[in-house]
C-alpha positions, 0 to 999 in steps of 0.5 A, spaced: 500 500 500 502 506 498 503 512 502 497 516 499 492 509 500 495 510 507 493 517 509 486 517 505 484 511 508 487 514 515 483 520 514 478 519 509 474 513 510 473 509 504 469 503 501 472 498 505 471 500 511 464 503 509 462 496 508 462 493 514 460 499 519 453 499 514 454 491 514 454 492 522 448 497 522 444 492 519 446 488 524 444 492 530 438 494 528 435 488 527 437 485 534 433 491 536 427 489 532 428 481 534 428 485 542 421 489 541 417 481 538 421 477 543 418 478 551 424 479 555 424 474 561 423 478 568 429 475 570 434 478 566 435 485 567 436 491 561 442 492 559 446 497 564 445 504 557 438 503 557 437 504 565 434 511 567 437 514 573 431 511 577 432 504 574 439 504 577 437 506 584 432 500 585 437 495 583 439 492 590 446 492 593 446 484 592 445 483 585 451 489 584 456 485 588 454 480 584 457 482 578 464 481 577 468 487 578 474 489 573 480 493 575 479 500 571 480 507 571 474 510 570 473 514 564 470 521 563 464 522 560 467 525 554 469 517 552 465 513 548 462 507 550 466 503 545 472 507 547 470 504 555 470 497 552 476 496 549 479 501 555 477 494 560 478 489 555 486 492 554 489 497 555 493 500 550 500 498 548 506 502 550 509 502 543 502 504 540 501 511 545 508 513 543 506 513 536 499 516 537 503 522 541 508 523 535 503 523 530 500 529 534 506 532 535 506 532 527 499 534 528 500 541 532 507 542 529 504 543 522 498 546 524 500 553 520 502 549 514 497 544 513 491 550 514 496 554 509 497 549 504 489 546 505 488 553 504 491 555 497 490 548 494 482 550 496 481 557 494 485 555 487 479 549 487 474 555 489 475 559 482 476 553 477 471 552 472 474 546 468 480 543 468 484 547 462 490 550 461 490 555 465 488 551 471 494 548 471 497 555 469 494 556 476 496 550 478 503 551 478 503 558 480 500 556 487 505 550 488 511 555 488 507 559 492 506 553 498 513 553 497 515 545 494 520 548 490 519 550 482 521 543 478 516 539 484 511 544 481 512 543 474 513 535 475 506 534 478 503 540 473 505 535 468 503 529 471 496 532 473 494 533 465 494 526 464 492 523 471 485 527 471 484 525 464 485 518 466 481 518 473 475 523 470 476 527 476 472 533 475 468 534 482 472 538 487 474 533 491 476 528 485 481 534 483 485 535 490 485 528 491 489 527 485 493 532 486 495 530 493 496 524 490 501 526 485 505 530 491 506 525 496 507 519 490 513 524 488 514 525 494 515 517 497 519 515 491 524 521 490 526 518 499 526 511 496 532 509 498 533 516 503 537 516 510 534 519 515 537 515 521 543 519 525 549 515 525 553 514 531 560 511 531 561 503 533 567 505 538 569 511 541 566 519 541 561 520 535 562 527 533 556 531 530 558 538 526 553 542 526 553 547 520 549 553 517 547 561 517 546 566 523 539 566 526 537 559 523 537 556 531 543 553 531 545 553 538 538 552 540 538 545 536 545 542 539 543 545 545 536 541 545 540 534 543 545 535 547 539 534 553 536 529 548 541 524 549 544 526 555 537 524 559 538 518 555 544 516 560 550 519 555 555 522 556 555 528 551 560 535 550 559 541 546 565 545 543 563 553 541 567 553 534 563 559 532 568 563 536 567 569 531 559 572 532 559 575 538 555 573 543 555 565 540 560 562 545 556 565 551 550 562 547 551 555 547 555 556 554 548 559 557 545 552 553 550 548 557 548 550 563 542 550 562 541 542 559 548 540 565 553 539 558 560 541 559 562 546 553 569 547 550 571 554 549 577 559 548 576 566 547 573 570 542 577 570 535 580 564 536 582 559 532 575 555 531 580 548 529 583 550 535 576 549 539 574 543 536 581 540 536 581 541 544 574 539 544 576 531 541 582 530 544 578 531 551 572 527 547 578 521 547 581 521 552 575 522 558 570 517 553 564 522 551 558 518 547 557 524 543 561 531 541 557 536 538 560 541 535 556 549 533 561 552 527 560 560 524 555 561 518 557 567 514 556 565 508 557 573 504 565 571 504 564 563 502 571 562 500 574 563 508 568 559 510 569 553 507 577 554 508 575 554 516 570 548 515 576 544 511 580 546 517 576 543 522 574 537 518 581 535 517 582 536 525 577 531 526 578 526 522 586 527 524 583 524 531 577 520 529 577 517 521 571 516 522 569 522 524 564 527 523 559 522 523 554 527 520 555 534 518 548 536 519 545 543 515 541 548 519 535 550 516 529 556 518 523 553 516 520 560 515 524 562 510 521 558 506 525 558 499 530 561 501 532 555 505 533 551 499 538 557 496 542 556 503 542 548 503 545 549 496 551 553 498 553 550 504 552 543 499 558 547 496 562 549 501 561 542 506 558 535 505 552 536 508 549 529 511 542 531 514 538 537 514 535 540 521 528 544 520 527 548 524 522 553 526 517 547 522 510 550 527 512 558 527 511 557 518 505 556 513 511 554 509 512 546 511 511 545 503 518 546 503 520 539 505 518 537 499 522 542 496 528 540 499 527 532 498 525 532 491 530 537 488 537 536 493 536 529 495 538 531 502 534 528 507 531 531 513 533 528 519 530 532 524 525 537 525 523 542 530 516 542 532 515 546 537 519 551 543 520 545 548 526 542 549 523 534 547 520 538 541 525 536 536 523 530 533 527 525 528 524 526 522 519 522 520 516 522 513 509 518 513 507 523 519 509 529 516 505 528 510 500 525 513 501 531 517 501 537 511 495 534 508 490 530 512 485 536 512 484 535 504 483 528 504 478 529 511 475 534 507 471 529 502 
């Protein structure tokens, strides 16, 4: 099954799931019918829904000890009586309830998104009269606007125009059911063989090199993994490599403060290498898990930029062959297009492994994942979803499209 035949059964029903719910219906109602022509013997009490307050009170404290009693919170009166049954028989797994918290963390992390994209997508549906060349015209033109990128606009603008030909689609919902398909069909197979797992070292410290422009939550994102893994029972350092913008050492000492992490340091203007090298050495030789180190991002002089990177590269690897274990690009999600310019530069200036999203629920601009999968190849390996500090998430691309585009499959 793929991707789009999960969220549409997900979120918008279907025929095989129709099916047994009238099948079901059918059934009950005749049970009640079968109820009303057979008497119902004196000795056997209705059933507990169809008691009135009244009749509850006249049950006798004997036939209540009776029944057998079963060990269970009580539910609120919000609760379904279905919900109250499966609550007795088995409670939820563990495994399940941390799945259905992750999909509500997508759910309130693409709120703006889903609403905003729903929202073009809509209003472009609202307008049309026929499915014409200016449709699609239209088309593409809303698709850049939703931020998934100018050629993700044009691949699904060219296989639209056979697909609603193909399908009949001629409803509104029809139309943007075969347009969310194209999307996340493109989507879906462009990951294919996508990583979006970190990597961490069989033997010794793991060195993660964060990269990326001033602003775009940097320092925030490392300081957040930092407690991510050192209330996971690892023992985690941080190196302040960004020894040249004022206030950034100070920024992630304050971060390490806060989260109990340990900060590598020399003063202002500093030789970054030089950081990162006391920072490895000390990784080594006091067996750290995890070294995180933050690097400057200026971006306007390119050249001294990836002079600096190079340089700090090779120290690393001097001491580690293995290491960088990632070289992970930080990107501002409200920056939407401007986002994808900023990962190909620093694709030129470093290697980049993995994207971090940030900012993914301050945005209507999460259309620019799309953007970034289908025309960089890079995958997203985490996401911010919010301003706690557990709220950056691993990425994880079936709930972030099931996060973008349920409302538009719900809407049918």
């Amino acid at each position: 099954m793929g991707l789009f035949d999960k969220l549409k059964r997900a979120f918008g029903g279907g025929q095989e799931e129709a099916k047994p719910e009238s099948e079901e219906k059918v059934a009950t109602e005749n049970s009640a019918q079968q109820a009303e022509t057979e008497p119902t013997p004196a000795a056997v009490e209705p059933a507990p829904k169809e008691k009135t307050e009244a009749d509850q009170a006249e049950v006798n404290q004997e036939s209540v000890e009776a029944e057998p009693k079963v060990e269970v919170a009580v539910p609120t009166p919000a609760e379904s009586a279905e919900a109250e049954v499966e609550e007795k028989v088995a409670p939820k797994p563990v495994q399940e309830v941390a799945a259905n918290e992750e999909t509500k963390r997508y759910e309130r992390g693409l709120a703006k998104s889903r609403k905003g994209f729903g929202a073009k997508i809509n209003a472009l549906l609202a307008n049309f009269r026929s499915v014409d060349e200016d449709f699609f015209e239209e088309l593409e033109e809303t698709l850049i606007e939703a931020d998934v990128g100018f050629e993700t606009a044009m691949k699904i603008s060219d296989q639209l125009r056979d697909e609603v030909k193909f399908q009949n689609a001629k409803k509104k919902a029809d139309v943007s059911d075969v347009i969310v398909e194209k999307l996340v069909d493109l989507y879906e197979a462009e990951g294919e063989n996508e990583d979006n797992q970190l990597h961490f070292a069989t033997q010794g410290p793991t060195v993660f090199l964060f990269v990326g422009v001033n602003g775009v939550g940097k320092t925030t994102t490392i300081g957040k993994l930092a407690h991510r893994y050192q209330a996971a029972g690892k023992k985690v350092l941080m190196a302040a490599a960004d020894t040249f913008r004022a206030g950034a050492i100070e920024q992630l000492v304050e971060w390490g403060k806060r989260v109990d992490v340990e900060v590598v340091r020399k003063p202002e203007k500093s030789d970054p290498a030089a950081v990162v090298f006391e920072a490895v050495k000390k990784a080594k030789e006091e067996d750290y898990d995890l070294l995180l180190v933050d690097t400057a991002g200026r971006l306007q002089n390119k050249v001294n930029l990836m002079n600096e990177l190079e340089k700090i590269q090779r120290v690393i690897t001097r001491e580690l062959p293995d290491a960088p274990h990632e070289v992970l690009l930080a990107l501002d999600a409200t920056t939407g297009q401007n986002a994808l310019t900023q990962a190909k530069q620093f694709g030129e200036v470093t290697k980049v492994s993995g994207i971090v999203l940030t900012k993914l629920d301050g945005t209507a601009r999460g259309g620019i994942v799309l953007a970034i999968r289908n025309e960089l190849h890079l995958p997203v390996k985490l996401v911010g979803l919010g301003e706690q500090m557990d709220d950056l998430r691993d990425f994880n691309p079936e709930e972030f499209v099931y996060g973008l585009f349920k409302d538009l499959i719900a809407q049918r």
